[in-house]
N, C-alpha and C positions, 0 to 999 in steps of 0.2 A: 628334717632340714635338708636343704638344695640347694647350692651353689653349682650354678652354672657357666661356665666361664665360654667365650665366644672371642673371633677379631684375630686372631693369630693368623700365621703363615709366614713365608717367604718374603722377604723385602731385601732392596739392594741398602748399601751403607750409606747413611746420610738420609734414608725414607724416615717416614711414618707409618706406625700402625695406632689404633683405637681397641683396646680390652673393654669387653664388658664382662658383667659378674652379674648372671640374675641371681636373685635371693627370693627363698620361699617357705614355708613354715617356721617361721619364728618373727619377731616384732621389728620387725628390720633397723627401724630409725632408731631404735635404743640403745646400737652398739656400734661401737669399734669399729671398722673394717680393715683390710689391708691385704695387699699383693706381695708373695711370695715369688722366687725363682731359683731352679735349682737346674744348674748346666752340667753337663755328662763327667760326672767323676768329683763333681762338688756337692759340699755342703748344701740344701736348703738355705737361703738368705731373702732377709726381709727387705721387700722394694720401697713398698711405700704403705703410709696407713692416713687415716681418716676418720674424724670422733664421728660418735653419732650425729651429729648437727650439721657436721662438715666444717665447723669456725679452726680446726686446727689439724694440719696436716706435719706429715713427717716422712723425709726421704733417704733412703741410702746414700752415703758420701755420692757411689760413682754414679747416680742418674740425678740428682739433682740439678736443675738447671734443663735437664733433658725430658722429663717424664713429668705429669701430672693427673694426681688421683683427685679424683670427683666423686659427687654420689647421687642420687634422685631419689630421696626417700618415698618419693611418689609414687616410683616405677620402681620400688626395692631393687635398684639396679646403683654398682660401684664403675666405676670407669678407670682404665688408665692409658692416658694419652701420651704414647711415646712418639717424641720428636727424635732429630738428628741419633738416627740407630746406627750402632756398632759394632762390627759382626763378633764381641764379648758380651752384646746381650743374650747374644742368642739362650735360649733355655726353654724349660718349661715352665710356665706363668701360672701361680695357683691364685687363686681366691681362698681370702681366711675371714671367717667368724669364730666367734670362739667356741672354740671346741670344736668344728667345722674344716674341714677344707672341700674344696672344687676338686673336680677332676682334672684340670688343668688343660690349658691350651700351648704347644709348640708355635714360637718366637724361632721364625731363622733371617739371623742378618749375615746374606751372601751374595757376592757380585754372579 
C-alpha cells in the first residue's frame, strides 16, 4: 500500500491550497478515506473523511465551511480543497486508509 500525499507549501492567510492523496495497492473505491493533521506539539486530529462512494462526507468543527474532501475513484486519488487558510492550520497533512497513513505534506499558513 501507497499513500501519497502532494499540494502543500506556504500560503499567505486567507489563500488556497488543493491536497492530493494518490492511493495504490489496495481496491481503492471500497473504502473510507480521510485527511489527518498534526501541528508542532499537538495531538494528530482528524480533518476530514469520505466513504467509499464519496455520497457522505464528515469535517472537523474548526474547517468546516472552509475545507472540502473529494475523491476520483478513477484516479485512486482523495483531494482536499482548503479555502480561506489560517495561519492555525498550519500542520502536517496526512492521508489515511485504513491501516495506512501517507507520508505527509507540510501546510504553512504565514504572512
Amino acid at each position: 500500500v501507497q499513500l501519497v500525499e502532494s499540494g502543500g507549501g506556504l500560503v499567505q492567510p486567507g489563500g488556497s491550497l488543493r491536497l492530493s492523496c494518490a492511493a495504490s495497492g489496495f481496491t481503492f473505491s471500497r473504502y473510507t478515506m480521510s485527511w489527518h493533521r498534526q501541528a508542532p506539539g499537538k495531538e494528530r486530529e482528524l480533518v476530514a473523511g469520505i466513504t467509499s462512494g464519496g455520497g457522505t462526507t464528515n469535517y472537523a468543527a474548526s474547517v468546516k465551511g472552509r475545507f472540502t474532501i473529494s475523491r476520483d475513484n478513477a484516479k485512486n486519488t482523495v483531494y482536499l480543497q482548503m479555502n480561506s487558510l489560517k495561519p492555525e492550520d498550519t500542520a502536517v497533512y496526512y492521508c489515511y486508509a485504513p491501516g495506512f497513513w501517507g507520508q505527509g505534506t507540510q501546510v504553512t499558513v504565514s504572512s
